[in-house]
C-alpha positions, 0 to 999 in steps of 0.5 A: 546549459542549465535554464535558471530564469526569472524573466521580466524583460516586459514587468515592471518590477516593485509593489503596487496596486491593482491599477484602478481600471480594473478594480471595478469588481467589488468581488474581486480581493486586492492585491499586490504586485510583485512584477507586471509582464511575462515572468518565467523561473525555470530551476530544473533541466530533465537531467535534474529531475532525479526526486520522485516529488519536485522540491518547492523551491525547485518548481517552476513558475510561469505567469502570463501577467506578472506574479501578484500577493493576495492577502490570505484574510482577504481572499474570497471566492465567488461562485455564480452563474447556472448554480441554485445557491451562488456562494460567496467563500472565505479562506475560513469556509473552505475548512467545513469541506473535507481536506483532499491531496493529491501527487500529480504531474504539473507541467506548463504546455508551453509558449502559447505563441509556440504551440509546437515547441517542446520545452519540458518545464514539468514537475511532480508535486503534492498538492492539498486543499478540498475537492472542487466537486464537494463545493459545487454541490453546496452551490447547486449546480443547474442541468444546463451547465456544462462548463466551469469558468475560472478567473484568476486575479492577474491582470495586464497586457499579453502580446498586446492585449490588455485583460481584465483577469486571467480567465480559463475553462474546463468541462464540467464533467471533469471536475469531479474526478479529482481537480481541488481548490489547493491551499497546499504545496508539498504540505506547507502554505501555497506560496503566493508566487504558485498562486496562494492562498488559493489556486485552482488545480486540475490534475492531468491537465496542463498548468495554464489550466489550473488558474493561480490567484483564484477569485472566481467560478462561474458555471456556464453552458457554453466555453469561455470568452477571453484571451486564453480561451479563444486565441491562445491554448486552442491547438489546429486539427487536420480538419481546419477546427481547433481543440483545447489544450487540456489534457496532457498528452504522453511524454517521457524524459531522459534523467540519466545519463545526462546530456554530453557526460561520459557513460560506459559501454554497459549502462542503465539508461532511466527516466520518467513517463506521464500523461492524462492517461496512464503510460503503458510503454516507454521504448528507447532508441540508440538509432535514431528511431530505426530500432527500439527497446522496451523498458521497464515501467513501474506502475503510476500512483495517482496522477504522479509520474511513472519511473521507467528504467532500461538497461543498455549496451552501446554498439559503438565508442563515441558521440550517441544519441538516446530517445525515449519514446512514451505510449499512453493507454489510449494508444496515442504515442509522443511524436518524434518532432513538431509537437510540445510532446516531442521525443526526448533526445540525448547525446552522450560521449560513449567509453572506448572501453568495453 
């Protein structure tokens, strides 16, 4: 059944002002609320997937601590901690940077309180703004940073926790790859609900890294305290310690056939890959795993996903199931069960004709 929800069982919905206990940061840019709480929009099912750039009003949207309005002559950026030169910018200051856009894969990592559960809400989109890097150079950052704070202007209360602001954290050694202060979605004005009039993007990371409603950076030598830090988006290893949810792992989905439509017995089974890294093999099984056969993989074009497409010939009429299974350029493989990564399954109804 197609996911279409806008969930705000736990928001109070309508405007209103940032509640005054947490307005004591004068920095900090007012704000409107359109709804409090845990808000999901969820359009696509990966059968739905079928355009090579996810459409705006198809992407979906999801928010720890409601969905806010910044106006854009408001909006302002701090940028302090271990940097020579802290910076206070406006929407207007971003334009003496050089402009940057990037296609890249936004995918949400899933129900922090359900690390393990694949839930496919991914998108491929293209995103526009200026390069993190060139702005942290005009700050001056200090040789003893090694990690870049993020705060978004939501706040609330998160599976009983209150928090001040949405806060995440990266290190700084990516920044200068390609991650951007975006100001741009698809070539039109960030919409607020995606975190307008500025968001932070990290391209190859998970969404819950790329910080809606940004309003402050803080260069720091250590990773961030907070909720989103320390408790939530920290997966176990085997060794009793935990890593970040950072980088996304290699997965790859079904687009057609659909679930539960009928194919004929001679089909083109297709889909698209991704990853941090590149993908550089997409096997599909009819068997349950048993068997696997290569598909074809096209190349990847910056951070976008990659089509992959396999031609099929069903051994037997009837119900089947298809899985596609990804490998990334590191070697590491989508995992048949247990991970928000998993293994693509469909069933389809098979022709009796040959």
């Amino acid at each position: 059944m197609k996911e279409r929800i806008m969930d705000r069982a736990s928001a109070q919905a309508g405007p209103h002002s940032l509640p005054s206990s947490d307005a004591a940061d004068a920095s900090r840019p007012p704000v409107l609320y359109e709804a409090h709480g845990l808000i999901r929009d969820i359009p696509l099912q990966p059968h739905e997937m079928t355009a090579a750039v996810t459409a705006t009003d198809k992407l979906f949207m999801l928010a720890h601590l409601g969905v806010l309005r910044i106006a854009p002559e408001a909006w302002q950026l701090t940028v302090g901690g271990l940097v020579d030169r802290p910076l206070q910018l406006r929407l207007e200051d971003l334009a003496r940077f050089l402009p940057a856009q990037i296609e890249a894969v936004h995918q949400c990592a899933g129900s922090p309180t359900a690390p393990t559960v694949a839930t496919r809400r991914v998108a491929c989109v293209v995103w526009g703004g200026v390069r993190l890097g060139d702005i942290l150079r005009e700050a001056g950052v200090q040789s003893g940073a090694t990690h870049l704070w993020s705060d978004g202007a939501d706040s609330g209360t998160f599976g009983g926790t209150h928090v001040p602001y949405f806060r995440k954290d990266l290190p700084l050694a990516r920044v200068d790859a390609d991650v951007l202060l975006a100001t741009r979605l698809n070539g039109d004005p960030l919409p607020n609900r995606h975190g307008g009039p500025v968001r932070l993007v990290v391209p190859g990371f998970y969404g819950t890294n790329s910080v809606k409603w940004l309003w402050r950076l803080t260069l720091a030598d250590r990773r961030a305290d907070g909720l989103f830090t320390t408790l939530y988006y920290n997966d176990p290893l085997p060794d009793g310690t935990t890593r970040p949810v950072y980088g996304l792992e290699p997965e790859s989905i079904i687009v057609d056939p659909a679930p539960n439509t009928p194919v004929p017995r001679r089909a083109e089974i297709r889909g698209w890959a991704w990853g941090d890294a590149p993908v550089v093999e997409v096997k599909v099984s009819g068997d349950a795993g048993r068997t696997w056969v290569g598909a074809a993989l096209g190349p990847r074009n910056g951070r976008a996903w990659q089509e992959w497409r396999c031609p099929w010939a069903f051994a037997t009429a009837g119900p089947t199931m298809l899985i596609c299974r990804a490998t990334d350029a590191a070697g590491r493989m989508q995992p048949m069960d247990g991970a928000r990564n998993e293994v693509h399954r469909v069933i389809v109804e098979v022709s009796q004709e040959r």
